[in-house]
C-alpha positions in Angstrom: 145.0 183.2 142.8 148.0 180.9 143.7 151.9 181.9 141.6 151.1 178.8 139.6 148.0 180.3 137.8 149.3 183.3 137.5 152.8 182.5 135.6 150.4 180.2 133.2 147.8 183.1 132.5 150.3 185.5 132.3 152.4 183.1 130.1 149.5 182.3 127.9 148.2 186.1 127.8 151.8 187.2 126.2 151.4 184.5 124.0 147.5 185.3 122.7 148.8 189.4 122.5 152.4 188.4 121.3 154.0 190.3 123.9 157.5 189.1 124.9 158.3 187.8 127.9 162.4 187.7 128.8 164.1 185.3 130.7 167.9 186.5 132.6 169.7 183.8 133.4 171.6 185.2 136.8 174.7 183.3 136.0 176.0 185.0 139.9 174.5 185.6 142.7 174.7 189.2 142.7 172.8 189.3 139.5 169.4 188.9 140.8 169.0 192.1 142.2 169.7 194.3 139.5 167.6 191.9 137.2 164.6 192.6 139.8 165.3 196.1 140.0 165.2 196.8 136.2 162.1 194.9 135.5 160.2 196.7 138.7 161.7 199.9 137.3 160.2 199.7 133.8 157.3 198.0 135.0 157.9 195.2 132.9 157.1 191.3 133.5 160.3 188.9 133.5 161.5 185.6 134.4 165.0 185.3 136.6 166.1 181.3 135.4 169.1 179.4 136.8 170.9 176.5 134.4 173.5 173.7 135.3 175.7 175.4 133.3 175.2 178.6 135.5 175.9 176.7 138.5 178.8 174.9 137.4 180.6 177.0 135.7 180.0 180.5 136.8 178.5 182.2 140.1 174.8 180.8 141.2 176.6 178.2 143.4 173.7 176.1 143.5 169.6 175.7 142.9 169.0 176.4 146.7 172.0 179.0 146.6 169.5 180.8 143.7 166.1 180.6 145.6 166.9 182.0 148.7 169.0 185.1 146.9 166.1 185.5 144.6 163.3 185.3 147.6 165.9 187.6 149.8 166.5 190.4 146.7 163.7 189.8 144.2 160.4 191.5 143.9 157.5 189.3 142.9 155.0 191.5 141.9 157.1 191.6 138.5 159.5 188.4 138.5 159.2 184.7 138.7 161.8 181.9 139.3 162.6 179.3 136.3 164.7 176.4 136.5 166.1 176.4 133.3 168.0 173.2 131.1 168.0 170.5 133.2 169.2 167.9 130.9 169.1 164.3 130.7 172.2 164.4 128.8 174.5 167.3 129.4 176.8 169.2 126.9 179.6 166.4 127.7 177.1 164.3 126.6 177.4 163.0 130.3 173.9 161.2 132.2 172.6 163.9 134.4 170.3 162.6 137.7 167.8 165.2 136.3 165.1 163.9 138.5 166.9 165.1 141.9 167.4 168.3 140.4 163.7 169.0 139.4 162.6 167.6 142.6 164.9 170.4 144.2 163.3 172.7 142.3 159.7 171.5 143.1 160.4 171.2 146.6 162.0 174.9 147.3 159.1 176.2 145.2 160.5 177.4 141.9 157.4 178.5 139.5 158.7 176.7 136.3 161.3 174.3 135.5 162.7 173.1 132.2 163.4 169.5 131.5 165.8 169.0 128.7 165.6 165.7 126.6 167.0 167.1 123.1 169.7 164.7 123.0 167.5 161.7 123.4 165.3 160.2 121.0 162.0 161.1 120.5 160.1 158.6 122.5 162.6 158.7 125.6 161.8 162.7 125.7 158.1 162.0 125.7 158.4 159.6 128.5 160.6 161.6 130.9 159.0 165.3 129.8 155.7 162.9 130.9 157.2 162.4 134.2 157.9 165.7 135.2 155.0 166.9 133.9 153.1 165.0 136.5 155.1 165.7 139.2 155.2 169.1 138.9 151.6 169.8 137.6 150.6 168.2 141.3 152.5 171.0 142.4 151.3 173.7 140.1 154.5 173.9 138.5 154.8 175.1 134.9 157.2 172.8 132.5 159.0 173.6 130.0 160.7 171.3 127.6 162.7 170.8 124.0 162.0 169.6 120.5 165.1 170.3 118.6 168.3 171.1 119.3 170.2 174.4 119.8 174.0 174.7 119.3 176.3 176.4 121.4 176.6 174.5 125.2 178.2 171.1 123.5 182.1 171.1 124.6 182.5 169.7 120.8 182.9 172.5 118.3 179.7 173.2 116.5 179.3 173.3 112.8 179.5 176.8 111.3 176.8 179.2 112.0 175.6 179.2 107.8 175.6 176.0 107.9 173.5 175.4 110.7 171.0 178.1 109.2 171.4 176.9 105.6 170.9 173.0 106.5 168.1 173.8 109.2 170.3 171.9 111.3 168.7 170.5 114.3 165.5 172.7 113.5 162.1 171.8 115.4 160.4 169.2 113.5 156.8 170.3 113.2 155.0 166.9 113.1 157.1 166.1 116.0 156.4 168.9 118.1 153.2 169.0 117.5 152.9 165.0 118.7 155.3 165.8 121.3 152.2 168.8 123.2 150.2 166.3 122.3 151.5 163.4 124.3 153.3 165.4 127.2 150.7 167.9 128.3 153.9 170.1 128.9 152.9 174.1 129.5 155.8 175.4 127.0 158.1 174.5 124.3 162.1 175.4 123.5 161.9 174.7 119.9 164.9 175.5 117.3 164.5 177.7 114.2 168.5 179.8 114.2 169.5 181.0 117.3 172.3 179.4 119.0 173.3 179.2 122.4 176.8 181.4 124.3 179.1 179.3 124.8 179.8 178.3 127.8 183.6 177.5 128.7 186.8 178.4 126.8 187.6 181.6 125.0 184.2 181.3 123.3 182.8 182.5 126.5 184.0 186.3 126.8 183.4 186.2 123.0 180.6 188.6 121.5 177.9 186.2 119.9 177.3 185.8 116.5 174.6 187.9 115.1 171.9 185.1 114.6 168.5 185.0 112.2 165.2 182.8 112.8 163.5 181.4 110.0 160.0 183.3 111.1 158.3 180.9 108.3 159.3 177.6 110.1 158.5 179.2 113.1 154.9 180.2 112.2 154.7 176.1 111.3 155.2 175.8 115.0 153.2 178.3 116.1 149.9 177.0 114.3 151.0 173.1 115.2 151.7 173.3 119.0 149.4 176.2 119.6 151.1 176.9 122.9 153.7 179.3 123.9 157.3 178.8 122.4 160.5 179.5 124.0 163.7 180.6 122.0 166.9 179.7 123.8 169.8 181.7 122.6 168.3 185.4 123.0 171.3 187.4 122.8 172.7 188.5 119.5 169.4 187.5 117.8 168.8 190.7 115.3 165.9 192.8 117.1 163.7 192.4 113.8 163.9 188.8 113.9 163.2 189.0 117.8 160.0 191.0 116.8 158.5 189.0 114.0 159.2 185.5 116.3 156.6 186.8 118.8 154.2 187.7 116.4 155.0 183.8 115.1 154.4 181.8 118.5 157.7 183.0 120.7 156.8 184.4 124.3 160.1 183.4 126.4 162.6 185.1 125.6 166.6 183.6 127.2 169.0 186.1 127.5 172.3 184.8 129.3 175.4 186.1 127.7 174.9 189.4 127.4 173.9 190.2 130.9 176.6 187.9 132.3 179.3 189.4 130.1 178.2 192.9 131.7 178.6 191.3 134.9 181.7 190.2 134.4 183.2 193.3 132.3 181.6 195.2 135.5 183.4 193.3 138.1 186.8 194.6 137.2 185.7 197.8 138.6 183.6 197.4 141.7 180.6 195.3 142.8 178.1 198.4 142.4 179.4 198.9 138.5 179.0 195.4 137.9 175.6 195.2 139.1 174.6 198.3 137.5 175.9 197.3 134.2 173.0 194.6 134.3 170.6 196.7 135.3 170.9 199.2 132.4 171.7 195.9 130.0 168.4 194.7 130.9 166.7 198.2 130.4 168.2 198.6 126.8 166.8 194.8 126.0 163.5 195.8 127.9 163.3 199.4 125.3 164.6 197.4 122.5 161.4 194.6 122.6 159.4 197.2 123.4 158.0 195.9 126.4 158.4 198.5 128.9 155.1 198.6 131.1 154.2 195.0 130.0 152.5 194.4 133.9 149.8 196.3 132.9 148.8 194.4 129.5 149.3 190.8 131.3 148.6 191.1 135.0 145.3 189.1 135.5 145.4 190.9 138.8 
């Protein structure tokens, strides 16, 4: 059974027995290790992802940089390798040559990647998530991509969280999404029902997150529309009985970026080994907290 089938029937068997699946983005280098070695400690399936935001304004130095640190330090029997928000249109609302980038990730041999087209309109995502799609499907790639829009990465300042949850503003539309599958053919879908994205530069950055909710009804909306596995973006500061019921409604990928990178970081000022277990027993606490310790056995096909 080739890596491809297996992240899709493990993907889509955490999704049937609504069993979380987490995704670390290793916003340094050094923070793929200890991601491995916490997931192979508890048993416990994961995805290690890489964004443009990572790259640029943290540690991973680059998409290549991240695949050969992750096939060098990683262990595969319990991780995969995601290429996470590639955007069309980046959080400075700057054109983004997102085809070289997927390519790059193809073409090194990343499991997933994510194309990003929430700042387009409707059709124009269909068309590119289309493309990749296609390109990567011929190279039994998973895709991911976005209906919806989650706050956080613009360099503009966001509304105010109650009024983002109050106003549903840029929430998944269902009849959308549901067109969107449809049309694309894509493997997974980043959908928005609360959570909100770390910020990514500025003070905001070494900030704690907001504690964020997920409107579990809208969600289920999703759930029985797209009838595919749903990602939430956002992951940390999400309260853990939200994080619980959103499985149950449709959610299997789980991001969580800001509170491992803040450990990092925090770490750092003492010594590379504190830093890097500082993510290591982050990760274990998220692993106990979902409840997902052991999760190889329950979704290995193997």
């Amino acid at each position: 059974m080739n890596k491809y089938m297996k992240i899709s029937n493990i993907m889509i068997q955490a999704y049937k027995k609504q069993v979380a699946i987490p995704a670390f983005n290793a916003a340094y280098l050094d923070m793929i290790k200890p991601i491995s070695d916490a997931l192979k400690e508890y048993k416990t399936i994961g995805i290690i992802q890489v964004s443009k935001p990572d790259i640029e304004n943290f540690g991973a130095k680059s998409i290549k940089a991240v695949y050969e640190e992750y096939i060098k330090s990683a262990d595969m029997m319990f991780t995969f390798l995601h290429l996470d928000h590639v955007p069309v249109i980046d959080e400075n609302f700057m054109h983004v040559n997102w085809l070289d980038m997927i390519e790059e990730g193809i073409t090194l041999g990343f499991d997933s990647v994510m194309i990003d087209g929430s700042r387009l309109k409707f059709e124009e995502n269909v068309n590119i998530t289309k493309t990749v799609v296609r390109i990567a499907h011929l190279k039994e790639i998973c895709v991911e991509a976005e209906i919806g829009y989650v706050f956080g990465h613009e360099s503009t300042v966001p509304p105010p969280y109650e009024e983002i949850f109050a106003k549903k503003l840029g929430f998944t539309n269902v009849d959308e999404a549901a067109r969107f599958v449809q049309l694309t053919g894509v493997d997974w879908l980043s959908v928005s029902t609360g959570s909100i994205h770390g910020a990514i530069s500025g003070a905001g950055k070494d900030q704690k997150k907001i504690r964020a909710k997920l409107d579990i009804e809208h969600l289920n909306k999703l759930k029985e529309a797209t009838k595919i596995p749903l990602v939430l973006h956002g992951g940390t500061g999400v309260e853990i009985e939200y994080i619980k019921a959103a499985v149950k409604a449709g959610i299997t990928k789980i991001n969580i970026g800001t509170e491992i990178r803040q450990a990092y970081e925090n770490g750092i000022k003492n010594s590379q080994q504190y830093a890097e277990n500082s993510v290591k027993e982050t990760i274990k606490k998220i692993i106990e907290d979902f409840e997902i310790k052991g999760s190889a056995d329950i979704l290995n096909p193997d």
